[in-house]
VMD Tcl script that builds the backbone (N, CA, C; Angstrom):
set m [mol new atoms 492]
animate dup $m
set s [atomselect $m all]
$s set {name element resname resid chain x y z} {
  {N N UNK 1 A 0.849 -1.179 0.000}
  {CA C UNK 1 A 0.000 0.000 0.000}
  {C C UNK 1 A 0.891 1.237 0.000}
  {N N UNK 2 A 0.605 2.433 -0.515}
  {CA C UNK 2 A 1.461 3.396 -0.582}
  {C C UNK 2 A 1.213 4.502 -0.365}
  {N N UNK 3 A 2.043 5.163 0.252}
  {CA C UNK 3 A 1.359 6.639 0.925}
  {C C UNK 3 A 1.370 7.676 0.664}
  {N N UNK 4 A 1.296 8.708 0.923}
  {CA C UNK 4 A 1.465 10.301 0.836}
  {C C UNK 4 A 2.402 10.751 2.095}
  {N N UNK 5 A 3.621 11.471 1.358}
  {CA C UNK 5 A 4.375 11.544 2.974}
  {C C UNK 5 A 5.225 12.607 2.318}
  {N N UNK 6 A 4.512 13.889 1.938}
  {CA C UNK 6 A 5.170 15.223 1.924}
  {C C UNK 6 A 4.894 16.427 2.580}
  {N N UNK 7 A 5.769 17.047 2.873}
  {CA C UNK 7 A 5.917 18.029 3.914}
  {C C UNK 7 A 5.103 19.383 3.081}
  {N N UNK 8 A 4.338 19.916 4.297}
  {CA C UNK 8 A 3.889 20.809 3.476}
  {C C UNK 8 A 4.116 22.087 4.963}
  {N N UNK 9 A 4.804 23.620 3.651}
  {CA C UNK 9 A 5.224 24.102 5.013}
  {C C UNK 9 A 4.610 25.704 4.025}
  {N N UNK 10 A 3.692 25.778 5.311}
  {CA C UNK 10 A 2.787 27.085 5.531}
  {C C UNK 10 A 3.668 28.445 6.083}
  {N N UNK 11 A 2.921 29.316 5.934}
  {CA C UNK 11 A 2.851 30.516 6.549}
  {C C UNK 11 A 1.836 31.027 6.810}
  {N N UNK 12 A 2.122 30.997 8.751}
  {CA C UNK 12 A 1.240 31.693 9.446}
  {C C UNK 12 A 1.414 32.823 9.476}
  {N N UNK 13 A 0.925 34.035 9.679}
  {CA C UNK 13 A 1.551 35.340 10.174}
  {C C UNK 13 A 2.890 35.890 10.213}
  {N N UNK 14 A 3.461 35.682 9.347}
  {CA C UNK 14 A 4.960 35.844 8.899}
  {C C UNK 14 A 6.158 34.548 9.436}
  {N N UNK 15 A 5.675 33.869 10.070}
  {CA C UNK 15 A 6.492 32.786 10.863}
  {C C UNK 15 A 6.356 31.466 9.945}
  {N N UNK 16 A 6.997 30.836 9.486}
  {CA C UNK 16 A 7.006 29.785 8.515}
  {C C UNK 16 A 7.177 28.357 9.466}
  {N N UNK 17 A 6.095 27.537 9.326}
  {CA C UNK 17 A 6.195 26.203 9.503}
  {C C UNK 17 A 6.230 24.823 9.469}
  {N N UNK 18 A 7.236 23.798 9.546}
  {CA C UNK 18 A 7.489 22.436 8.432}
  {C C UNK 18 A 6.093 21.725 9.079}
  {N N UNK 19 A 5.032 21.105 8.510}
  {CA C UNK 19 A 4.248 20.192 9.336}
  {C C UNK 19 A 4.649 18.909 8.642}
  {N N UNK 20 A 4.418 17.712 8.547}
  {CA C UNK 20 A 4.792 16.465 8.397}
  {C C UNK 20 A 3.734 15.757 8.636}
  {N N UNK 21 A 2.711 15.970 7.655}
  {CA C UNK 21 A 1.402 15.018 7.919}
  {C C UNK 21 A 1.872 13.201 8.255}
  {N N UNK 22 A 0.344 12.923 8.776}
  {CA C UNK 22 A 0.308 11.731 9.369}
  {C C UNK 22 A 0.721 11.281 7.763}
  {N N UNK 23 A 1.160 9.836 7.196}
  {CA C UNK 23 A 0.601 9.198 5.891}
  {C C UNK 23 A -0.580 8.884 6.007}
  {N N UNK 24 A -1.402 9.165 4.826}
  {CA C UNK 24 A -2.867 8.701 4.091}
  {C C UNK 24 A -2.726 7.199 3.482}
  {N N UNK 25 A -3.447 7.114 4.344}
  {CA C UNK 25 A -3.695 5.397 3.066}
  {C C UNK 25 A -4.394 5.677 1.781}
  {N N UNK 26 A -3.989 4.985 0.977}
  {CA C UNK 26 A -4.572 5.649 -0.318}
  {C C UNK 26 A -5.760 4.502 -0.687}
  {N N UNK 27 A -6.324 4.585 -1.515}
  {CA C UNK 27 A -7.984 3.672 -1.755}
  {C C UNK 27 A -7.299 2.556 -2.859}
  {N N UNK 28 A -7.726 1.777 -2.818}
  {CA C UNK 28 A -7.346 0.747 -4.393}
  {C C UNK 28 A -7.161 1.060 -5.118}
  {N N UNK 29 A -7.839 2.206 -5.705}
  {CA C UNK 29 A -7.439 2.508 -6.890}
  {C C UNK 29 A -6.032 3.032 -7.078}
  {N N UNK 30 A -5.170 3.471 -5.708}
  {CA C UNK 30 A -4.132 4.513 -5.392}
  {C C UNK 30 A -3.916 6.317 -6.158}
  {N N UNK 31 A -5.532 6.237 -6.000}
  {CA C UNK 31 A -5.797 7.664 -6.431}
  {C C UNK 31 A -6.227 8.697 -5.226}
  {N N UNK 32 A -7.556 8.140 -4.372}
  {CA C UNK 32 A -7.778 8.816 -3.794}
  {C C UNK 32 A -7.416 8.598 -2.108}
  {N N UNK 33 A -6.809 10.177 -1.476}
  {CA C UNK 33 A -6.624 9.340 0.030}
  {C C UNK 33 A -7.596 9.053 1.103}
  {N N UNK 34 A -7.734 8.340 2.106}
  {CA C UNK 34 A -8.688 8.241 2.440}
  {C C UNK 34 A -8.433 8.543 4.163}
  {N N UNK 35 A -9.078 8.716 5.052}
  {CA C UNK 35 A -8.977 9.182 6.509}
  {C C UNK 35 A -8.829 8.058 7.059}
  {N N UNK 36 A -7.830 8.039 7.855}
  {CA C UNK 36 A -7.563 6.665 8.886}
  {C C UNK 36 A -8.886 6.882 10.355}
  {N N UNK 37 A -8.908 5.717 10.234}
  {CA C UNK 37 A -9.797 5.452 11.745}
  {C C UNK 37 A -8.997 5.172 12.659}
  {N N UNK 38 A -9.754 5.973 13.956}
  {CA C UNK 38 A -8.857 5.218 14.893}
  {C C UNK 38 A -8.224 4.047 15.235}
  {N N UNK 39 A -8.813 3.074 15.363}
  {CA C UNK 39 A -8.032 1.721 15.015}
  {C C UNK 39 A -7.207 1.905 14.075}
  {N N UNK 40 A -6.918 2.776 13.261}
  {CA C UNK 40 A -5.579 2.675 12.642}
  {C C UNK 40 A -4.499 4.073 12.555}
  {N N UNK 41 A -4.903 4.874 13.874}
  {CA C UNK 41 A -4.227 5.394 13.710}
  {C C UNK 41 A -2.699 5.393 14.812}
  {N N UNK 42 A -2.089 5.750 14.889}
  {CA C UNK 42 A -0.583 4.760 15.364}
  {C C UNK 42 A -0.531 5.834 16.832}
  {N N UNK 43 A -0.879 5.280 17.713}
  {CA C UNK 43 A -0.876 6.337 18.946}
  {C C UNK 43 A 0.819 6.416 19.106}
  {N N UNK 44 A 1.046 7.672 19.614}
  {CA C UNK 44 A 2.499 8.133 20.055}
  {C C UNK 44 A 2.826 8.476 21.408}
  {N N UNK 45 A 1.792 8.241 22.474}
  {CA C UNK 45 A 1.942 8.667 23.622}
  {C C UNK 45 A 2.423 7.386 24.256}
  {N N UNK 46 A 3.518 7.508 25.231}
  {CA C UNK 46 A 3.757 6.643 26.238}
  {C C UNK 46 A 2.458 6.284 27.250}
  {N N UNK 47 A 1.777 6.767 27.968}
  {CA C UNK 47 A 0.111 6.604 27.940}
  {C C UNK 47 A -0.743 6.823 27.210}
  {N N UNK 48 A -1.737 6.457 27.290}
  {CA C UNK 48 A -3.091 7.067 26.288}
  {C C UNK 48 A -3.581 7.933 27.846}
  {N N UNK 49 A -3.958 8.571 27.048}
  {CA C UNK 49 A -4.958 10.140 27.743}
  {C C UNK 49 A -6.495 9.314 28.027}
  {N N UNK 50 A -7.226 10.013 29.276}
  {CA C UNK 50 A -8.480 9.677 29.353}
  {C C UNK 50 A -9.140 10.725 28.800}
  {N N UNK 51 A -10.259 10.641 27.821}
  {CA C UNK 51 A -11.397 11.394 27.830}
  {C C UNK 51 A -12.061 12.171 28.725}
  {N N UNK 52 A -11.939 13.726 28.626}
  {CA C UNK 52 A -13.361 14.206 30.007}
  {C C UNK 52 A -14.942 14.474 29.309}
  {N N UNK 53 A -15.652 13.916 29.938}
  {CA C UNK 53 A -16.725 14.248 29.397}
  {C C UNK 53 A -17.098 15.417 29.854}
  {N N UNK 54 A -17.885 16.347 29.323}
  {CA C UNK 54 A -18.054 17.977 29.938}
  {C C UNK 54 A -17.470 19.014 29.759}
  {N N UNK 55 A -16.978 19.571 30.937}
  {CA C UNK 55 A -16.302 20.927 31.074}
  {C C UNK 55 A -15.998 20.295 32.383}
  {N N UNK 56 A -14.480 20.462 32.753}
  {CA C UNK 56 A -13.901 20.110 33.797}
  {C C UNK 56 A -12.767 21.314 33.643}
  {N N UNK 57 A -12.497 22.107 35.076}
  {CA C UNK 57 A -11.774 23.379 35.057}
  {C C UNK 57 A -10.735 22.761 35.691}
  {N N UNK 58 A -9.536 23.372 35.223}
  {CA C UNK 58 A -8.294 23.082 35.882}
  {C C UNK 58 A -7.393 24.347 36.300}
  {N N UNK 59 A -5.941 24.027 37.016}
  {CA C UNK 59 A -5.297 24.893 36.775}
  {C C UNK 59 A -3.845 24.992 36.786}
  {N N UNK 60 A -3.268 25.482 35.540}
  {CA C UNK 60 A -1.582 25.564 35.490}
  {C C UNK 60 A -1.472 26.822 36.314}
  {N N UNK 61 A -0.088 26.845 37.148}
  {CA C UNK 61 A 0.205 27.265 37.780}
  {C C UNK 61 A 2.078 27.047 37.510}
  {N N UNK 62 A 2.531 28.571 37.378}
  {CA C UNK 62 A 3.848 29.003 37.154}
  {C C UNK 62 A 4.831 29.750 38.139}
  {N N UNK 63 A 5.675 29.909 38.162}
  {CA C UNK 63 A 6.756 30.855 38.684}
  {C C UNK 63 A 7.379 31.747 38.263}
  {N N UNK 64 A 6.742 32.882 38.639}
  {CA C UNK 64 A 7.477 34.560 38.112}
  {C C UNK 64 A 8.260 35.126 39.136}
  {N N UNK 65 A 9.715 35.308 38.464}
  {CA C UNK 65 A 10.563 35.748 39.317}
  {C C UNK 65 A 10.019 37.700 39.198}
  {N N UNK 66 A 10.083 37.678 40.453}
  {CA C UNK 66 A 10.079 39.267 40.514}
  {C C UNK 66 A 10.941 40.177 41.677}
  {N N UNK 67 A 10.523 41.457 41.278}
  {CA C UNK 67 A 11.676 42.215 42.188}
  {C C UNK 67 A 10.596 43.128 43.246}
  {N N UNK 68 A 10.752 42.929 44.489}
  {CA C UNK 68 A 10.068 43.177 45.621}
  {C C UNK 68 A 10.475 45.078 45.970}
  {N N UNK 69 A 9.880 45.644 45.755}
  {CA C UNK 69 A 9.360 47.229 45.759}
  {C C UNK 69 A 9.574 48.029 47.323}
  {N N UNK 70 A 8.155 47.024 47.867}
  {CA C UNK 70 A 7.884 47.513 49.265}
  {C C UNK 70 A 7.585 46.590 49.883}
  {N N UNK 71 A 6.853 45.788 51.158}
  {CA C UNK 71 A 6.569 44.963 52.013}
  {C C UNK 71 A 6.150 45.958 52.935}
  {N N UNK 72 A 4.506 45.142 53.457}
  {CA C UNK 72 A 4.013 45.352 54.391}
  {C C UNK 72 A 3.936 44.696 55.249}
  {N N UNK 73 A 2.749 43.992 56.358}
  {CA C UNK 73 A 2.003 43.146 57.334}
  {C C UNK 73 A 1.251 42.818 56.384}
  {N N UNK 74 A 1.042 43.672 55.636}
  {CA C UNK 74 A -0.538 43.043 54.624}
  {C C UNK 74 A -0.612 42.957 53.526}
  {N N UNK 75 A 0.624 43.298 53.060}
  {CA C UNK 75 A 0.909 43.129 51.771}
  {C C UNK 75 A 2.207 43.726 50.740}
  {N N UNK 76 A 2.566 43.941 49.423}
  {CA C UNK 76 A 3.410 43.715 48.975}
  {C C UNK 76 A 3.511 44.567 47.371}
  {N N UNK 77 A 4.595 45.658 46.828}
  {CA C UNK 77 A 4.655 46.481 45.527}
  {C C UNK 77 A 5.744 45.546 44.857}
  {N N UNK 78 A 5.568 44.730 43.736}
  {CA C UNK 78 A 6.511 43.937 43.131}
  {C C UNK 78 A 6.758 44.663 41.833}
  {N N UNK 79 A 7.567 44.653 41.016}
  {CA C UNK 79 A 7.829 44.644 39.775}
  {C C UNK 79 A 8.724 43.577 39.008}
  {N N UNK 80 A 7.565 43.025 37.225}
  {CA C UNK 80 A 7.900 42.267 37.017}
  {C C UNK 80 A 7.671 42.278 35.571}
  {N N UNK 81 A 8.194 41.143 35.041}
  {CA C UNK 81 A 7.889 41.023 33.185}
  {C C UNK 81 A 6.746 40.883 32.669}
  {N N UNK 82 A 6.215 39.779 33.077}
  {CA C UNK 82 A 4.619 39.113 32.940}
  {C C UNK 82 A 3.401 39.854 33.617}
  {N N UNK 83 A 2.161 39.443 32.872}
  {CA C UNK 83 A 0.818 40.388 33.116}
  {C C UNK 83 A 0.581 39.065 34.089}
  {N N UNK 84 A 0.147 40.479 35.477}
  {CA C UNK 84 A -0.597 39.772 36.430}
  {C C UNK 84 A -2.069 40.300 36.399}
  {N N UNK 85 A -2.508 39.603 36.167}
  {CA C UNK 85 A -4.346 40.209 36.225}
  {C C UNK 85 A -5.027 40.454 37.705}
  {N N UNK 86 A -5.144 42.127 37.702}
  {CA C UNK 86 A -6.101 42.399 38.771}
  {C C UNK 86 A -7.046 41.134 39.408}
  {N N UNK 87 A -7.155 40.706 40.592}
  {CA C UNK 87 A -8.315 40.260 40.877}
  {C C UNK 87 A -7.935 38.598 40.802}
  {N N UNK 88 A -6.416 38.204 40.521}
  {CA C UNK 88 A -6.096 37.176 40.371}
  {C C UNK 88 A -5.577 36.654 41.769}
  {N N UNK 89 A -5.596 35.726 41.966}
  {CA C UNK 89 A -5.087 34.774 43.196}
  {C C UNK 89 A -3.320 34.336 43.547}
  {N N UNK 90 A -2.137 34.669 43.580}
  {CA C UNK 90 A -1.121 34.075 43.475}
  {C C UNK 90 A -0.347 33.408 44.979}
  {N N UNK 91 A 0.573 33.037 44.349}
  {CA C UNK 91 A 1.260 32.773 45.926}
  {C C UNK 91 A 2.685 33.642 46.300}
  {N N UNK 92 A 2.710 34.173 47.145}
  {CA C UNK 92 A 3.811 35.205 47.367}
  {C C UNK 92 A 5.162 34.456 48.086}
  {N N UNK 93 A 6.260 34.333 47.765}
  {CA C UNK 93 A 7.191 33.710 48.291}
  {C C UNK 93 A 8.517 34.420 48.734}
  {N N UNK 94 A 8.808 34.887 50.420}
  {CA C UNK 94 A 10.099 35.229 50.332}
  {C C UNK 94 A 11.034 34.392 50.514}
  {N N UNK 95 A 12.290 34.882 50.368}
  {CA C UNK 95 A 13.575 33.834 50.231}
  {C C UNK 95 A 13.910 33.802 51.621}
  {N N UNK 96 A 14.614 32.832 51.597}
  {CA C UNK 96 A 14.953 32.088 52.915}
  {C C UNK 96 A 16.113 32.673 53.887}
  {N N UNK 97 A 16.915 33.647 52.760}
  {CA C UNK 97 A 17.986 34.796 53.628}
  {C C UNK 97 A 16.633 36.200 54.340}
  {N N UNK 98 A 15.326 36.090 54.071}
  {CA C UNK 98 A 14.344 36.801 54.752}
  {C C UNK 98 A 13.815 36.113 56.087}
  {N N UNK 99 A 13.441 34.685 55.646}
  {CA C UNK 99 A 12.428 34.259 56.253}
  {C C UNK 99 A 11.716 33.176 55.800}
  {N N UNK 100 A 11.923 32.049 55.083}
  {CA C UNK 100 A 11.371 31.711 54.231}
  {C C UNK 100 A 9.949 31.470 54.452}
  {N N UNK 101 A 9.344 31.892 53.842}
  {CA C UNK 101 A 7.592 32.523 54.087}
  {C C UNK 101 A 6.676 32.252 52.446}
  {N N UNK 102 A 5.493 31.353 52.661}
  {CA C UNK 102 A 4.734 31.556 51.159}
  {C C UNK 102 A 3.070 31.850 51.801}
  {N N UNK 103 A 2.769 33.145 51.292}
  {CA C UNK 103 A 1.940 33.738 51.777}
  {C C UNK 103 A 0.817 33.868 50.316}
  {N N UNK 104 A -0.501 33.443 50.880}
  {CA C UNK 104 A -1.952 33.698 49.743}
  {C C UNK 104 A -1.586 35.130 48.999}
  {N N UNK 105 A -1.660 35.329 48.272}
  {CA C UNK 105 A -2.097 37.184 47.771}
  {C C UNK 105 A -3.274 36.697 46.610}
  {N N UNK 106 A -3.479 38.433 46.614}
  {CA C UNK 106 A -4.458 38.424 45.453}
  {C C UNK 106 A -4.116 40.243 44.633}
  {N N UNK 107 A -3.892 40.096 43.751}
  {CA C UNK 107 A -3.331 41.378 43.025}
  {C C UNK 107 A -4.341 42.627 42.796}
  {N N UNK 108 A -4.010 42.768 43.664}
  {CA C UNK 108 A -4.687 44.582 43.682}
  {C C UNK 108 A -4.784 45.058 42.314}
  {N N UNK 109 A -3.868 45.785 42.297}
  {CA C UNK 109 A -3.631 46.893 40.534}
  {C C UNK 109 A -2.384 46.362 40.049}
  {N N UNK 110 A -2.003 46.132 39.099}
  {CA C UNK 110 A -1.061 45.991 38.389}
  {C C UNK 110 A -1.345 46.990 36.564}
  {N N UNK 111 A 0.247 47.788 36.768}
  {CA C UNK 111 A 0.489 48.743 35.269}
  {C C UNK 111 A 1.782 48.966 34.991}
  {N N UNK 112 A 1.829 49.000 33.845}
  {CA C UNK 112 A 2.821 49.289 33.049}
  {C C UNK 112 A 3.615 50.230 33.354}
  {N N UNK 113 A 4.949 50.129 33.800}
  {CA C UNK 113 A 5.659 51.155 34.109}
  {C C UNK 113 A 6.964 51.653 32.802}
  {N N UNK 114 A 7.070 51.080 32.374}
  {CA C UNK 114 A 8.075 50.576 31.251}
  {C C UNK 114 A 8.465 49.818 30.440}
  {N N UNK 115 A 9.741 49.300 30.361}
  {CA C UNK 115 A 9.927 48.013 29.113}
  {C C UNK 115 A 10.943 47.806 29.017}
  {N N UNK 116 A 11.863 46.413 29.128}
  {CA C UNK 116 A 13.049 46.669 29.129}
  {C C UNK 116 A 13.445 45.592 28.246}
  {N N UNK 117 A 15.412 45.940 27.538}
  {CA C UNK 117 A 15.211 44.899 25.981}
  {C C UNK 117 A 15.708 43.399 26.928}
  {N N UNK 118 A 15.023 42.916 25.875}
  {CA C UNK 118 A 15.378 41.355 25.611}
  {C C UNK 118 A 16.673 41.047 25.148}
  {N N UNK 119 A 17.106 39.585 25.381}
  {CA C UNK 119 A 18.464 39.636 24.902}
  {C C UNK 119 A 18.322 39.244 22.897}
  {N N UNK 120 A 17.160 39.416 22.411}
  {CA C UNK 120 A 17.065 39.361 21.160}
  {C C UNK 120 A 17.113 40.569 20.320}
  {N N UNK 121 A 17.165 41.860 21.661}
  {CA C UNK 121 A 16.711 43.114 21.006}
  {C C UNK 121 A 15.389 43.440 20.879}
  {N N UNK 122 A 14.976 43.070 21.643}
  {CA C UNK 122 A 13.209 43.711 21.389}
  {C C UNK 122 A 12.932 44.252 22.792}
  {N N UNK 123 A 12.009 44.834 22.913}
  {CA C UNK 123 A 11.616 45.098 24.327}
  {C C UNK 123 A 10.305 44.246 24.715}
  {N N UNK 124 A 10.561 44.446 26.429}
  {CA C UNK 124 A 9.335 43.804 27.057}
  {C C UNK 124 A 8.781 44.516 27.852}
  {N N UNK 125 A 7.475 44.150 28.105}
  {CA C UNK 125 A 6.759 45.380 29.056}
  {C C UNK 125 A 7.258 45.169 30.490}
  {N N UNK 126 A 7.412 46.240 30.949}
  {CA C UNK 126 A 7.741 45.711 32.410}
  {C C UNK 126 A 6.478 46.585 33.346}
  {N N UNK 127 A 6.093 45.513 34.517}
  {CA C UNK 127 A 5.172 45.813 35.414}
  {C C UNK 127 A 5.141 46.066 36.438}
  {N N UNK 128 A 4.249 46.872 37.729}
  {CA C UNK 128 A 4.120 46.887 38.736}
  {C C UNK 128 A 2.454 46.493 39.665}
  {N N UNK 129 A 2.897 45.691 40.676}
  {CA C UNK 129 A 1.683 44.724 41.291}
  {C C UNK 129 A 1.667 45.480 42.192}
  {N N UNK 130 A 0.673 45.863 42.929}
  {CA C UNK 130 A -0.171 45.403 44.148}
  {C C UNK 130 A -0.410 44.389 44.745}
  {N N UNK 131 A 0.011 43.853 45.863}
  {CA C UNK 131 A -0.997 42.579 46.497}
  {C C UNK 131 A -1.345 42.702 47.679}
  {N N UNK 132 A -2.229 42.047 48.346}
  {CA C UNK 132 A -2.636 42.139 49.527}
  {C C UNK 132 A -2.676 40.761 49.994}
  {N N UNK 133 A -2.149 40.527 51.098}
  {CA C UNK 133 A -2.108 38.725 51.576}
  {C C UNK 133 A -3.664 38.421 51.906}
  {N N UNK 134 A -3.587 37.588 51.995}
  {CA C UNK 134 A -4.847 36.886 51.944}
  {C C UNK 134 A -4.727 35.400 53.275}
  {N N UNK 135 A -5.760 35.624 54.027}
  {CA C UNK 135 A -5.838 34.286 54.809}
  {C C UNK 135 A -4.492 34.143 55.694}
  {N N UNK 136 A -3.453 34.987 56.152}
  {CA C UNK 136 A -2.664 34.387 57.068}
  {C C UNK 136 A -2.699 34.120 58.117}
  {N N UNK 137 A -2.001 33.128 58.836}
  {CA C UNK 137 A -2.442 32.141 60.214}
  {C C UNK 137 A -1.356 33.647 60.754}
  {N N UNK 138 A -1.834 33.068 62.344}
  {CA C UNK 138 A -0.683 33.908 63.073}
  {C C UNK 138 A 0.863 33.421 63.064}
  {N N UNK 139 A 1.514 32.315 62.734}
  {CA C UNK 139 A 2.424 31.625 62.569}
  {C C UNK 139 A 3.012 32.236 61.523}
  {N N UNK 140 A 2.297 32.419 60.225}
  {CA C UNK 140 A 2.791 33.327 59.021}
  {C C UNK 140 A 3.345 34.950 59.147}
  {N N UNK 141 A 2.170 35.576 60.016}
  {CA C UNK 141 A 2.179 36.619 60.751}
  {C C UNK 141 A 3.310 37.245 61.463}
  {N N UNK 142 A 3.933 35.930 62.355}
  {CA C UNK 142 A 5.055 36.191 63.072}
  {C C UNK 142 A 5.709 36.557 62.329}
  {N N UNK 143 A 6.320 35.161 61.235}
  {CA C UNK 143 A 7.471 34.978 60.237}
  {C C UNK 143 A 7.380 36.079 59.115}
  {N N UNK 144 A 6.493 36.960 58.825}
  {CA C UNK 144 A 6.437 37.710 58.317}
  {C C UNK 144 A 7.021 39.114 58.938}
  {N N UNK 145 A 6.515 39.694 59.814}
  {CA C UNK 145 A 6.736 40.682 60.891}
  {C C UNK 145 A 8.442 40.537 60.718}
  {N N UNK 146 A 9.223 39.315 61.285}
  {CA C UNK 146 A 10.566 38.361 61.403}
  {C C UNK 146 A 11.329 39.261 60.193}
  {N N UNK 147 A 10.285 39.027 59.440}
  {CA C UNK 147 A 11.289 39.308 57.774}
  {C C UNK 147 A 11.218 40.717 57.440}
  {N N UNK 148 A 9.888 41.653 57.919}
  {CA C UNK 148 A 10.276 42.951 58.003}
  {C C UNK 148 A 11.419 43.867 58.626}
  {N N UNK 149 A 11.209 43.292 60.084}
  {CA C UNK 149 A 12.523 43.326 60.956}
  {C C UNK 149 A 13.610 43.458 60.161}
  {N N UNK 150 A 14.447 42.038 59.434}
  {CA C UNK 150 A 15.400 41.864 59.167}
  {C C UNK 150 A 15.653 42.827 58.015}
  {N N UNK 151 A 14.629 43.062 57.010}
  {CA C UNK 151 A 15.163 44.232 55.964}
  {C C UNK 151 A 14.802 45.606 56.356}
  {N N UNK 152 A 14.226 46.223 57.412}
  {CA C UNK 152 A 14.592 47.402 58.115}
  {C C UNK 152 A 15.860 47.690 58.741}
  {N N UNK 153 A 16.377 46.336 59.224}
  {CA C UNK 153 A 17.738 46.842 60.279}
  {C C UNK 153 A 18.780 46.517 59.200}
  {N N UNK 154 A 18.786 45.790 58.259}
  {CA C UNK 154 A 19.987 45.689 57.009}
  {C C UNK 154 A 19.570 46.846 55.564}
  {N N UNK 155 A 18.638 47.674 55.967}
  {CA C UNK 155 A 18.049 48.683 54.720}
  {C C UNK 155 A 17.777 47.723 53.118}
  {N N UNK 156 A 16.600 47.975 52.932}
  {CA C UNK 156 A 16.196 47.161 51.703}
  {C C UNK 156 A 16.751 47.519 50.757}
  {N N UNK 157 A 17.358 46.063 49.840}
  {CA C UNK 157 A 18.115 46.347 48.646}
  {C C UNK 157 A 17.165 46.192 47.440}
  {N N UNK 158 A 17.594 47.304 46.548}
  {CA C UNK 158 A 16.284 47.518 45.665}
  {C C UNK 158 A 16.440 46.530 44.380}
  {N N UNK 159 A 17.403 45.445 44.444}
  {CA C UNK 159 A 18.076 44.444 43.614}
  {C C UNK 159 A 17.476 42.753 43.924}
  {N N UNK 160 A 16.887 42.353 45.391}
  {CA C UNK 160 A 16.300 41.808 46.172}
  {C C UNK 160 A 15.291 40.569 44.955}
  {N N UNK 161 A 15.489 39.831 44.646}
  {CA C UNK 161 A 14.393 39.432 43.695}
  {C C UNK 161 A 13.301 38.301 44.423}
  {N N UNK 162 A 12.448 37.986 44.322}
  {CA C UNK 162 A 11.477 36.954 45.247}
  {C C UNK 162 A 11.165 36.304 43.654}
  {N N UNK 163 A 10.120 35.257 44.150}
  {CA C UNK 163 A 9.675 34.075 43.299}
  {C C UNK 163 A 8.474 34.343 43.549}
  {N N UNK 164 A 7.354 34.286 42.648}
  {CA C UNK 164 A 5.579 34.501 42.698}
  {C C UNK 164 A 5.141 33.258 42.804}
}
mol reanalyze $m
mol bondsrecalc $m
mol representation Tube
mol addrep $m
């Protein structure tokens, strides 16, 4: 049986890309191709995936390094690369030469303060957050307070970077 196995390479939006179709089985006659069925189509995953039936919500969750502004009891002025959306939920993390502390927030205001280049030569927007902690035990409270302490009596370095 004989296949179809040429590369066909598009342009999206100025960005050019090789795709490498599946092969087509071709019909008896070896004219026309025809759509593989599942049963024949060659799975590539080390597992197979389950099906969800519905709408089932999930959530990815990342790490943005950022540079810490101000610190409160209640909260926190960061600046950073990536859009944090007002009204969003994150986790606030100081470093362990502070205190090591991971505290609820939720982002107040975040805007555009500038832009700084990339190492490709382009620029990126650069941002400033608001947050306000959210839900801390008194245990957090302490260790927090702990970590104000320590960058009042060593004066805050405005170079300082935390993890979101």
């Amino acid at each position: 049986m004989a296949t179809l196995a040429h590369p066909i390479a598009p342009r999206v939006g100025g960005l050019s890309a090789r795709v490498l179709p599946e092969p087509a089985l071709l019909s008896v006659e070896g004219l026309e191709p025809r759509v593989k069925t599942m049963a024949e189509f060659r799975e590539r995953r080390r597992v197979a995936r389950t099906p969800i039936a519905g709408e089932l919500g999930a959530r990815a969750r990342s790490t943005l390094d950022v540079r810490l502004l101000d610190l409160s009891a209640f909260g926190a002025r960061i600046e950073h690369l990536d859009l944090l959306r007002p009204g969003s939920a994150c986790a606030f993390e100081l470093p362990p030469s502070v205190g090591a502390l991971i505290l609820s927030a939720r982002i107040i205001h975040s805007s555009v303060v500038g832009a700084a280049p990339t190492r490709e030569g382009e620029r990126q927007l650069r941002y400033q957050s608001g947050l306000v902690f959210t839900g801390i035990t008194a245990d957090q409270q302490t260790t927090l307070e702990s970590a104000l302490e320590k960058l009042t009596s060593r004066g805050s370095s405005r170079n300082t970077r935390f993890s979101m």
